[in-house]
N, C-alpha and C positions, 0 to 999 in steps of 0.2 A: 400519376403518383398515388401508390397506395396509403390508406389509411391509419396505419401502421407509421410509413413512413412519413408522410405529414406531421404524424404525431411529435415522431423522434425527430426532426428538424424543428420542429417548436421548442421542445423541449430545451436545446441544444442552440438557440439564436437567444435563449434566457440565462445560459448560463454568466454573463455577466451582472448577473442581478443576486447569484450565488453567496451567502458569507460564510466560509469555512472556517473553523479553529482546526488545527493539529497539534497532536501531544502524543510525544513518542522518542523513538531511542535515535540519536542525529547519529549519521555516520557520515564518513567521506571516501569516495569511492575511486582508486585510483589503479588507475589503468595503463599497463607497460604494451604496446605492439608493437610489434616484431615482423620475423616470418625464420621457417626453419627450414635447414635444408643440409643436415648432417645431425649425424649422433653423436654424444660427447665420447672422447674416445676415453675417460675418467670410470665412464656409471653408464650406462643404460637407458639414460634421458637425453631427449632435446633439447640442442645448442638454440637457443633463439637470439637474433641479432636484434637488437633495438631498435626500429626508427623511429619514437614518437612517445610518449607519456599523455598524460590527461587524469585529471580529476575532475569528479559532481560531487553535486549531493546528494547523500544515497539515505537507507530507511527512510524516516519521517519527512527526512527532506526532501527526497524521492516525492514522496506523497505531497509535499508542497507546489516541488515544482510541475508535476503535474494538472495539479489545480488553477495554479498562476498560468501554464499552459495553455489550460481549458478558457481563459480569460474571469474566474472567479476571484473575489477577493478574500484573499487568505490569510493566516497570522498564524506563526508558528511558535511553539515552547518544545524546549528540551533542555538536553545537558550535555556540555563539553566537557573535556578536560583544558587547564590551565597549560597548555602544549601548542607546535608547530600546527600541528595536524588541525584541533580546534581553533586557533587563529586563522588560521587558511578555509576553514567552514564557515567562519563570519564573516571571513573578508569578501568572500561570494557572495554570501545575501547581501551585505552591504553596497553592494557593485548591481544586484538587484533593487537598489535605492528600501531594504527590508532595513529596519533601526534595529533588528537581535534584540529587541529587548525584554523577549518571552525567553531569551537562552540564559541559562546560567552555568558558568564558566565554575567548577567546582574543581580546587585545591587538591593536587596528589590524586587524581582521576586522570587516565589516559584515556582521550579520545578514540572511539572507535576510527578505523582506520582498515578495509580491505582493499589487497593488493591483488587486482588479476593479469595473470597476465596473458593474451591475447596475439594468436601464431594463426593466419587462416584462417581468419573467423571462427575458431576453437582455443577455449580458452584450455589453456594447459595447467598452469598452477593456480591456486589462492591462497596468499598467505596474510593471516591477520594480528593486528595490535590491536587489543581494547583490554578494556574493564569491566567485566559481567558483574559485579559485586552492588550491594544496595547503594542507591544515593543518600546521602545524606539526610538528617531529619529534617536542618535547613533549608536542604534544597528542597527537598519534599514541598513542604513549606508555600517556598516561594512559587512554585509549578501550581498549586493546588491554588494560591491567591490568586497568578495572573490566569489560569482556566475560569475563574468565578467571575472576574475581572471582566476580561473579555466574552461571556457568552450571552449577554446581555447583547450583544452586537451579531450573534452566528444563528444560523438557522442548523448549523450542524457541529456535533465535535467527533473530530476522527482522533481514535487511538490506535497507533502503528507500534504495533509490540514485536520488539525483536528479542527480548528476556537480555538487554545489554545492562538491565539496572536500574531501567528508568519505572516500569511499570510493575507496583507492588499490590497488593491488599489496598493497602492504605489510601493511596494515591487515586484507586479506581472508589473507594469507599467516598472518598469526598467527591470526585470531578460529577460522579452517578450524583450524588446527591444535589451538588448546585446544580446539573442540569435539569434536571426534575421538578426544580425549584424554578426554573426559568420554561420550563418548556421547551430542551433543548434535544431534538434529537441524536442518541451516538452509536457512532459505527465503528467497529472492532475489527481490524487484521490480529488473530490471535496467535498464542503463544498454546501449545498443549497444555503443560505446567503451569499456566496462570490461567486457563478457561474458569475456574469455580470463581476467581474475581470481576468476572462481565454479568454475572447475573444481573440482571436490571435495564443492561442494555436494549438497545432497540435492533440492532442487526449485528451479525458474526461473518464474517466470512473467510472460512477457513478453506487450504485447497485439500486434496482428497484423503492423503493422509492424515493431516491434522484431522479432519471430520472423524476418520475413524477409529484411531486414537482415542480419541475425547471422548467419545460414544460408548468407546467399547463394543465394538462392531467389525466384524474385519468382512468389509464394502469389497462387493465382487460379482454381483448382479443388483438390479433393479429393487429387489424386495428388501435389501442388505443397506440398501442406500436410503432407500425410507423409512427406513428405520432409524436409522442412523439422525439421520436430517431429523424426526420428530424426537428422539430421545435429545437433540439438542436444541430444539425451540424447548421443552419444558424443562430441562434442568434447567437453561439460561432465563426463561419469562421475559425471552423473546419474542418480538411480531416475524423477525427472521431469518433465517440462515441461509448463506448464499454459497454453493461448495463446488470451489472452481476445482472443476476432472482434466485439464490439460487437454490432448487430443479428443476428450467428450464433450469440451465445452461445459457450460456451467448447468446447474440446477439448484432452483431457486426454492427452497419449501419457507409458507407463511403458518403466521399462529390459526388462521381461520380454516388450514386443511388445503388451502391452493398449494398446487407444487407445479412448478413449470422446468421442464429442460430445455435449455436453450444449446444448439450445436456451436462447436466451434467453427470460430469463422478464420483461423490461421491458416495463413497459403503455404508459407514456411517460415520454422522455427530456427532461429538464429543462435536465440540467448532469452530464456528465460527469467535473468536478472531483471528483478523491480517490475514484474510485471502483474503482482499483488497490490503495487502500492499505486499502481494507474487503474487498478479492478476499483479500489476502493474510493480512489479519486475523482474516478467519474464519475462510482455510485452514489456518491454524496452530493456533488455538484448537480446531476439530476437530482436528488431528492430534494434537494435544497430550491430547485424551483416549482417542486409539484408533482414532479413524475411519478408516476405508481413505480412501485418495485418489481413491476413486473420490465415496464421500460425504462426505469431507471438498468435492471440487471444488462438487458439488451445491449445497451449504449457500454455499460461496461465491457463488456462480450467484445464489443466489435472493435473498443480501443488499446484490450488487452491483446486481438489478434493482428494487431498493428504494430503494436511494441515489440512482439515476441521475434517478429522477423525482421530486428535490428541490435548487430551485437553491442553489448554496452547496456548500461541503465539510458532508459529512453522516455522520453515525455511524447506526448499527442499535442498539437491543435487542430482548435474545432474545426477549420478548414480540409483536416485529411482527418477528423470524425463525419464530416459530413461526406467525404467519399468514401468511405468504408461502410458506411449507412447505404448507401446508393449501390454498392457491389454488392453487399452481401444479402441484400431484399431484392436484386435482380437474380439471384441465384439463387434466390428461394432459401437461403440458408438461416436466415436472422429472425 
């Protein structure tokens, strides 16, 4: 066994020793399969027959359950609406013996709520209900208390931004400050439109678009991309930016000038749903025991190319990280 891999199985038999916060936009993810096999004789679209429904928990809670996956111990904050949808997202954690009591349940807000629906392992439509509108200054409020609250206890706070309303100026102006104030390091799934509110942060990891976006860069070779990557460690006064390329697999650039490309390790890609919020979930849970970012990035790599080749929002455990560690440093790829 290589060196390398030694490492990342250490690494990875500690993640129970991991204390996560997350703080980010709750959705619920719900899922109609089917299978098609006639066109509507109405319109132009596919007839798909139903066999089956399902719902998870999708953005932040996506990022949760993945952590709980990983075997870390996690604690989650966001915001529901007072609806079917957000009852049925607590009633989940609750069933995960989780007490919801980082969620707050806010008045005349509709729950995020996306519907896919899934013919052949292609997904044909999505259609969604939520509320992109600010939260409350209450809610505000009470997010910003139980984040200060709880980081006294995390080795890490993830923000999972999907711009549904949860994550403002304001709310990153304080979460940055208590952690700062605790020694708490935080990692960023970003939003383009709210990139100027991470300054401070400790890590970004945006996929290739958002990177170039943000930058002001339109990423298209090697030279374009590092640029990209160093114009957004110094606007952010970040240690680093992590900018998943899909079929290029990731590249990691640091405040000290390391920049590492890591290949992707996906055999096949299914459904790239929620496979951001397992990049960021591993990367934290490794960081969270000590892993350099170099193989904290790795470990993300290899569980994001595990997720991708299962339709559906997907979670990892360590047991099928640690065979994906094992295939993808036998093939020289990781």
């Amino acid at each position: 066994m290589s060196t390398v891999s030694q490492r990342l199985h250490a690494h990875l038999a500690r993640f129970a020793d991991a204390r996560v916060l997350v703080l980010g936009d709750l959705m619920l993810d719900h899922y109609v399969w089917g299978r098609v096999q006639r066109i509507s004789p109405e319109a132009p679209v596919p007839v798909v027959d139903v066999t089956s429904e399902s719902v998870m928990l999708g953005g932040a809670g996506n990022v949760f359950l993945n952590l709980a996956s990983l075997g870390a111990r996690v604690h989650l904050c966001g915001v529901v609406g007072q609806d079917a949808a957000g009852e049925a997202l607590l009633d989940m954690l609750r069933r995960r013996g989780v007490s919801g009591d980082g969620i707050v349940a806010e008045a005349g807000r509709a729950t995020t709520q996306k519907t896919r629906v899934i013919a052949h392992q292609q997904q044909v439509v999505r259609f969604d209900r939520e509320h992109r509108g600010a939260i409350a200054p209450k809610t505000l409020s009470a997010l910003a208390e139980y984040v200060d609250g709880h980081l006294r206890d995390a080795h890490c706070l993830v923000v999972s931004d999907y711009a549904k309303g949860v994550i403002s100026h304001e709310l990153m102006t304080r979460v940055i400050a208590s952690a700062a104030r605790r020694g708490v390091t935080i990692m960023v799934d970003p939003k383009v439109a709210h990139m100027p509110f991470y300054r401070g942060v400790q890590v970004v990891t945006p996929n290739h678009l958002e990177a170039a976006m943000s930058a002001g860069v339109d990423i298209v070779d090697d030279e374009s991309l590092h640029r990209a990557g160093r114009i957004l460690l110094e606007r952010l006064d970040a240690k680093a930016v992590l900018i998943t390329r899909g079929e290029h697999g990731m590249s990691l650039f640091e405040a000290d000038g390391a920049v590492t490309h890591i290949p992707t390790v996906a055999r096949q890609v299914f459904d790239v749903t929620g496979a951001g919020d397992t990049v960021i979930a591993t990367l934290a849970a490794a960081r969270a025991v000590g892993a350099s970012l170099t193989d904290a990035a790795m470990l993300a790599n290899g569980a994001a190319g595990f997720v991708v080749g299962i339709v559906g929002t997907a979670t990892i455990t360590p047991e099928a990280l640690h065979r994906q560690i094992d295939e993808c440093l036998a093939e020289g790829s990781a």
